[in-house]
C-alpha positions as CSV (number, residue, x, y, z in Angstrom):
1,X,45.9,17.4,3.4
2,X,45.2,16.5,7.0
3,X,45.0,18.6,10.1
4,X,46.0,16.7,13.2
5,X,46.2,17.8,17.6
6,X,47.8,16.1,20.2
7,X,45.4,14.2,22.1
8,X,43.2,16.1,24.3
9,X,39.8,17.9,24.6
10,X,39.5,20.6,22.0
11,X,36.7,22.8,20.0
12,X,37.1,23.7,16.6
13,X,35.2,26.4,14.6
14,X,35.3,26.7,11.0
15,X,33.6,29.1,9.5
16,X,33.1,29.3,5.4
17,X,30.8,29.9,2.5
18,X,28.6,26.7,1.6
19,X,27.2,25.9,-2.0
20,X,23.9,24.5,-2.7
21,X,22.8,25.2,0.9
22,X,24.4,21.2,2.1
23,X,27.0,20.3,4.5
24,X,28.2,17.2,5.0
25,X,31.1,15.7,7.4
26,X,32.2,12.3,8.3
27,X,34.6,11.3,11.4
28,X,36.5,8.3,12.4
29,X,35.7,8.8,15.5
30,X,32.2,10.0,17.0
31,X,32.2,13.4,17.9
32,X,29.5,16.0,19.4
33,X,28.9,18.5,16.7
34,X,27.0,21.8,16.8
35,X,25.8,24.0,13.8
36,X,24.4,27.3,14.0
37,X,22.0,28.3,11.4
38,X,21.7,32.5,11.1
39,X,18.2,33.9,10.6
40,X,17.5,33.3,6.9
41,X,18.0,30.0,6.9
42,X,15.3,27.3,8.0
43,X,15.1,23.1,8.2
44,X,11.8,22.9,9.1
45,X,9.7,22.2,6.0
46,X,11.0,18.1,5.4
47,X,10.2,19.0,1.6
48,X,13.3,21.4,1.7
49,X,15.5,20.1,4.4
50,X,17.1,17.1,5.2
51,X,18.9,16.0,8.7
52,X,20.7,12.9,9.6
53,X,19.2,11.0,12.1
54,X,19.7,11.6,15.8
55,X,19.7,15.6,15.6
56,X,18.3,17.6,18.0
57,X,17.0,20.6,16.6
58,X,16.3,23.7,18.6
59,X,14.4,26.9,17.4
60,X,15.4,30.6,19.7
61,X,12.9,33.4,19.3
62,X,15.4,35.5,17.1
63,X,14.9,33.0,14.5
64,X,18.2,31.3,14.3
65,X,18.5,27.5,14.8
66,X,20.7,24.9,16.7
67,X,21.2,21.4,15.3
68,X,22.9,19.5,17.9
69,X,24.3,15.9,17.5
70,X,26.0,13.6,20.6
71,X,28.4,11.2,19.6
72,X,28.0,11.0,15.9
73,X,30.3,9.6,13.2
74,X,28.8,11.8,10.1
75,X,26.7,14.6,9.9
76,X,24.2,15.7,6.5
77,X,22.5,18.7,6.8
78,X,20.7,20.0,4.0
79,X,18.8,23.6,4.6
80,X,16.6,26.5,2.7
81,X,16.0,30.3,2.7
82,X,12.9,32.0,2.4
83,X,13.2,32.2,-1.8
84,X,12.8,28.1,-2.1
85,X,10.0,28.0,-0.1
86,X,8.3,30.5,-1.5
87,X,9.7,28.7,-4.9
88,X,7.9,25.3,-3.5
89,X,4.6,26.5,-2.2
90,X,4.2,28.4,-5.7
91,X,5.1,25.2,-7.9
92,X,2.9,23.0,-5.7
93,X,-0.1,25.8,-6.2
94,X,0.7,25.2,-10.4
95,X,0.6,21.5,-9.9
96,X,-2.8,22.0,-7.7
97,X,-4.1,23.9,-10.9
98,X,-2.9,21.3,-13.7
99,X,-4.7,18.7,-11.2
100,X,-7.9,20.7,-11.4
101,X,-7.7,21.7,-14.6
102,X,-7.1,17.7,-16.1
103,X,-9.4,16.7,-13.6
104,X,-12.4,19.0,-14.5
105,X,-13.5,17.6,-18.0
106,X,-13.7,13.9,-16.3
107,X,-15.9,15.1,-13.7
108,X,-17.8,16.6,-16.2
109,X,-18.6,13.6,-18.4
110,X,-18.9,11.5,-15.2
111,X,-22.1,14.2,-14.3
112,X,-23.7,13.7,-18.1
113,X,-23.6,10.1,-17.9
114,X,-25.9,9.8,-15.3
């Protein structure tokens, strides 16, 4: 299925639930594309969020985000709520406690041997 305009200037809104918290688009032609991100959702930690290069990313005070690109040919914008952070700082807390935890008998042999 294709959706085609007569030739001419025109903005197009599409508005519709995303999976998996990814959008992606690709154009024959390059385009100037705006996304709006509401409130809960976030691309600044680069653990969680990917952007395609040449993004402008601006930040307003009531927490909801811009991503602007000019004259682009594909867009890939990957972003997170507050849960998968709050997923990722725990999981990298239990990786910082294996570490220790594996770690800590080594040190301690290294401290008899001399």
């Amino acid at each position: 299925m294709a959706i085609t305009f007569e030739r001419g200037n025109y903005t197009v809104s599409y508005v519709s639930p995303l999976r998996d918290n990814h959008l992606q688009a690709s154009f024959k032609s390059p385009y100037h594309i705006n996304i709006s991100l509401p409130q809960e959702f976030d691309v600044q930690n680069p653990l969680l969020a990917g952007i395609s290069p040449g993004a402008n990313v601006t930040r307003y005070p009531d927490n909801t985000t811009l991503i602007q690109w000019n004259e682009t040919l594909s867009v890939d914008l990957r972003f997170y709520d507050q849960g998968r952070e709050t997923l990722l700082y725990f999981f990298l807390q239990f990786l910082g406690i294996i570490a220790v935890v594996m770690l800590l008998p080594f040190l301690i042999t290294m401290r008899k041997k001399e």
